[in-house]
N, C-alpha and C positions, 0 to 999 in steps of 0.2 A: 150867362154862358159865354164861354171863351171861343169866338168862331175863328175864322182862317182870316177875314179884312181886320177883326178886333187885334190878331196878333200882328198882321201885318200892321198895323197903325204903332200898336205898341213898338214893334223895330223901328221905324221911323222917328217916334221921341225917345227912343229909350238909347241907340245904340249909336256909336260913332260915329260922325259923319263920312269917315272914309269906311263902315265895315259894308257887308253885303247886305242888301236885305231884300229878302226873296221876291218882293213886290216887284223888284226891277232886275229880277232875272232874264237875260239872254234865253233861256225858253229852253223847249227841247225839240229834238231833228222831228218827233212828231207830237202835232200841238195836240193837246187833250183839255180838259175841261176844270175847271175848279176846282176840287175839292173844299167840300161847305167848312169844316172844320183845321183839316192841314195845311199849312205852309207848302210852296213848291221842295222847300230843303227838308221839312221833315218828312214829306211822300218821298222824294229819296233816299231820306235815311232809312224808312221803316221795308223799303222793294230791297235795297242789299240786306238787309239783317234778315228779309223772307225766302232767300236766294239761297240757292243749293251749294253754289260757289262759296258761300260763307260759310255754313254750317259746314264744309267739306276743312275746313281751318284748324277745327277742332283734333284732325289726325296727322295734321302735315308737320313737320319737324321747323321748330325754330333754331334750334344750336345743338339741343342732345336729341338722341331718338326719345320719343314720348313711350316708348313700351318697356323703355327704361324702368322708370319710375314713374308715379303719378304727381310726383314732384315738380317735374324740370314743367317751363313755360311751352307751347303750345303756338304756333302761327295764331291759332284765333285767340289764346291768352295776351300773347304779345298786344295783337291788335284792340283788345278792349281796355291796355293799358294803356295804351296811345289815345284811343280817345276818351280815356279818362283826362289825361293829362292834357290832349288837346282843349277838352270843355271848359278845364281849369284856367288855364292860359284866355280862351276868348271870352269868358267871362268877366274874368279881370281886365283886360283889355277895349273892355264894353263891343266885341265881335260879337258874330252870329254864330249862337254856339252849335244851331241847329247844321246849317253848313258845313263847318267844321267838324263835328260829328260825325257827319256822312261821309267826309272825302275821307278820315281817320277811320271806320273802318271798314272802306272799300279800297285804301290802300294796299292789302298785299292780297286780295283774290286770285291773282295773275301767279302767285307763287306756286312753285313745281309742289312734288313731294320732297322729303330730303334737304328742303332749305336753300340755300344758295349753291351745294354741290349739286345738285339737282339741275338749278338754272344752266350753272356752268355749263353741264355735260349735253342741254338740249342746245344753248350758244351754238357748241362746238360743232354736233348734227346737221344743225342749219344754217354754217355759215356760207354757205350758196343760196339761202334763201333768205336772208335779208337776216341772220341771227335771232335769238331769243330773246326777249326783256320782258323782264315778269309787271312793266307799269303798261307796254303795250298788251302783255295779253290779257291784263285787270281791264282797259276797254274794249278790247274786244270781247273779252266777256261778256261785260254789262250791256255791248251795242250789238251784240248776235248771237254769243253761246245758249245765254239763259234763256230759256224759253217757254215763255211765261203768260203770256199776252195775245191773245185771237187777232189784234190789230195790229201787231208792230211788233217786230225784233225785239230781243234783246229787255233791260227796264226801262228803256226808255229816260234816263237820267236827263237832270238839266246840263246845261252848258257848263256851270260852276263845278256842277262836280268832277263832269267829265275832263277837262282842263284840269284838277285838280289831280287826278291819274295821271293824265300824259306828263305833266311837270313836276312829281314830285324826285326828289333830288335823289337820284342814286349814281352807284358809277356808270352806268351806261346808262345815258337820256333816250327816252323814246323821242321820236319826231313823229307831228300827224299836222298836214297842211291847215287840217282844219283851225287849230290856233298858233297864232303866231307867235311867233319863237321868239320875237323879242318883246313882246307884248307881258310884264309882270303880273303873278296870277293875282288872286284879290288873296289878303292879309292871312286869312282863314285858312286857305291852302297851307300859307308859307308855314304858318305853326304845326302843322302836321310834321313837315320834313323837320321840323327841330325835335317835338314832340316825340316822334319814332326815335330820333338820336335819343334821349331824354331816357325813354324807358329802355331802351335796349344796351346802352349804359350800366343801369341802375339793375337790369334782373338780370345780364348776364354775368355782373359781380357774384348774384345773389347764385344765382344755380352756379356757377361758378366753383362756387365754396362750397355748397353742397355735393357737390362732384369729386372735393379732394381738390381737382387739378390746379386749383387758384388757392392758398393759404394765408390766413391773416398776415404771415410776414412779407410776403406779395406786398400787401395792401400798404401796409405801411413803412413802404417804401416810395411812395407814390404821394404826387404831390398835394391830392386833395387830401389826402387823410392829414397830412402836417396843417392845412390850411387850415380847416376847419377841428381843427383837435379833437379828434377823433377818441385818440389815448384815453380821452378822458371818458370818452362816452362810452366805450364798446372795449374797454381795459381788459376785460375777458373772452373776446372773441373766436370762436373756434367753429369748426365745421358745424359743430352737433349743436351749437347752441342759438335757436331757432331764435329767442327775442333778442338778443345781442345782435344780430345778424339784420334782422328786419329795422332794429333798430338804426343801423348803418344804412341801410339802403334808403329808408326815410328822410336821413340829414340831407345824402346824396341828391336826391330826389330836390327836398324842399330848396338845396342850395343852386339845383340847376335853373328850376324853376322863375326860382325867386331873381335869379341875375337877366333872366331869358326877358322876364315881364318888364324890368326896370332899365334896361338897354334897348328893349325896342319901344318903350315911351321918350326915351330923350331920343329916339332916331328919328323915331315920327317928327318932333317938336322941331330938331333939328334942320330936316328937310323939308317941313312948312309944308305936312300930310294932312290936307283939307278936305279931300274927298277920293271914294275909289278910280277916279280918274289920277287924280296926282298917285298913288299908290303903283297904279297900271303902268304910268310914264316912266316912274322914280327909278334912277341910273343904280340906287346903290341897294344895299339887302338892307331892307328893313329889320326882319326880325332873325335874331340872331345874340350873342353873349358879350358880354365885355370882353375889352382885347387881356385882359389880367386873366379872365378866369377863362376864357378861350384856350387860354396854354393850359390852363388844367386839366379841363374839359379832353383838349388833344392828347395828354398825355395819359388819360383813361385807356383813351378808343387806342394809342399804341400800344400799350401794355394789353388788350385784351385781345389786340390782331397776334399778337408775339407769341403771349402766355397759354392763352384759351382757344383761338379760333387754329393755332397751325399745330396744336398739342398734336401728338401722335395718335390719341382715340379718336379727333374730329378728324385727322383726315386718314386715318380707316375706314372711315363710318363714309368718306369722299368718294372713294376708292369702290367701297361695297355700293354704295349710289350708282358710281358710272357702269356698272357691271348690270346692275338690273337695268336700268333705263338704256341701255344700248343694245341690251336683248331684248329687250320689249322691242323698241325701234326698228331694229331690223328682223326680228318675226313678223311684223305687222307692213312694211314695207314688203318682205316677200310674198306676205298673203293679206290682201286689205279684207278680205272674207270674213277674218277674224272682231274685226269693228266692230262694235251696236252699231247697230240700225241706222240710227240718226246721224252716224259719223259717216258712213255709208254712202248715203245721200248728199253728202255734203261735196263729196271727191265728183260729183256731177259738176261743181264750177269753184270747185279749189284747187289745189295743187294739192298731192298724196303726202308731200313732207309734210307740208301747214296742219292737215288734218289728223295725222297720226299724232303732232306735238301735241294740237290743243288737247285731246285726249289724253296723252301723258303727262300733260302738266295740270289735267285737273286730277288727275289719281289723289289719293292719298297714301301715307306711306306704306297704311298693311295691305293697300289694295295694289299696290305698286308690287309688294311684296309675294302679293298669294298671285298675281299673274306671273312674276319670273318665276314660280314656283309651275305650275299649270304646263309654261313652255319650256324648263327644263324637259 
């Protein structure tokens, strides 16, 4: 039988000298007990995937609204394709794929309804109260919303993961005294924040096309497709044709991948990455793309800032966001009566902004929607 010290042993010879392994976890804010069978990183994998905040992923918007179609990707699709591709990545990499797993996908729990217009518009609500960022409010989630546990807040996560929230790379960084800010997270984290670039990449091409709004001639004008001769592969590519299409997204995928793995093993080698301590100190980014295909990589995510994300349907769709969520906001600021319960109680020793957000940013989109519908 495969117990929790057998697997701990097995990380120990099996996995790189610089990855994490759970035996030498930093702990969590409250100690608890063994587990006979799980690792400390798979008990936090398996408390986010149990979490209301996750299963709540499944209705929140990644780039189209999901009542769209049953098509387009999903906050919690997105996220299971991250740590697919995360597992991938530290497997090859001889990481902890367990770890890695778990910060991949409690990376976007923090996210509003509506996707980043969502964020935006609570930003904007709170910027007298220290603003919105959806990686602080993924730990505060996990360190107080969920509530889950007779003894302690929140799930109680390790230090690894929790670190791995606060520093995953977006354009507004969270800050939290608790880890230091110049202090580099362990390898596993780092792969997430390429991992997320990685897939959101790769499916926003994909629903992209399926949308119309992006067209094979889009594409191939763009420098991965000449790179990787694409012509040849997907010579027929159109909206409507489902294996041409996925076929594309596959090359994409295998090619980001593939440069991802073999740029941060010459980085490692390079900077003489001996152990998660050298990892922690190291000045420069380990993991990350070649400088050749880093211009390609950028010139994806320009083209789909341009093409996709500023189209005139996404930021209608911005638009009809800030309209519900500012009427929610301010109903619920003129009458907190309106709360659950549990939010209720909470305005005993929070501030009334803080507690109205965390609520609006765990909505989901139809539940975002059937409330402005209620306060109409």
């Amino acid at each position: 039988m495969l117990t929790r010290q057998s697997i701990e042993k097995l990380e120990k010879e099996n996995l790189a000298p610089y990855a994490s392994c759970a035996v030498d976890s930093r702990g969590r804010v409250y100690p608890i007990a063994d587990h006979p069978l799980r690792t400390a990183f798979q008990r936090d994998r398996d408390r986010i995937i149990h979490s209301a905040a996750f299963r709540r992923m499944e209705y929140k918007t990644q780039v189209f609204i999901p009542h769209e179609t049953d098509h387009y990707r999903t906050r919690l699709t997105h996220t299971i394709e991250v740590a697919q591709i995360t597992r991938t990545l530290a497997r090859t990499l001889r990481l902890n794929e367990d770890l890695s797993e778990a910060i991949a996908l409690v990376h976007d729990v923090g996210h509003t309804p509506f996707g980043h217009s969502g964020e935006d518009v609570l930003d904007e609500l709170l910027k007298d109260f220290g603003g919105f960022n959806h990686n602080r409010q993924s730990l505060r989630i996990v360190d107080l919303l969920e509530q889950r546990y007779n003894d302690h807040p929140g799930l109680n996560l390790s230090y690894e993961v929790r670190e791995g929230i606060v520093k995953h790379e977006t354009k507004n960084h969270a800050v939290s005294d608790e880890f230091h800010p110049e202090e580099h997270t362990s390898l596993e984290a780092s792969l997430v924040d390429v991992a997320d670039e990685i897939a959101y990449n790769a499916h926003d091409i994909d629903d992209g096309l399926s949308s119309g709004i992006i067209t094979p001639d889009d594409l191939r004008q763009l420098q991965f497709w000449k790179y990787l001769q694409l012509g040849k592969l997907v010579e027929n590519l159109s909206e409507e044709d489902d294996r041409q299409r996925y076929a594309l997204v596959r090359t994409l995928l295998d090619f980001m991948v593939t440069d991802l793995v073999n740029e941060t093993k010459l980085r490692l080698v390079q900077n003489d990455i001996q152990s998660i301590a050298d990892v922690r100190s190291c000045k420069v980014k380990l993991c990350g793309y070649s400088d050749a295909n880093a211009i390609i990589v950028g010139d994806i995510k320009q083209f789909l800032n341009q093409k996709l994300y500023k189209h005139q349907k996404l930021l209608s769709m911005a638009d009809w966001a800030e309209e519900i969520i500012k009427c929610i906001f301010s109903k619920l600021m003129a009458d907190t009566s309106l709360l659950p319960n549990r939010f209720k109680l909470m305005l005993e020793h929070e501030q009334k902004e803080i507690v109205i957000s965390d609520y609006i940013a765990g909505m989901t989109d139809r539940y975002a929607v059937a409330k402005y519908d209620r306060f109409q």
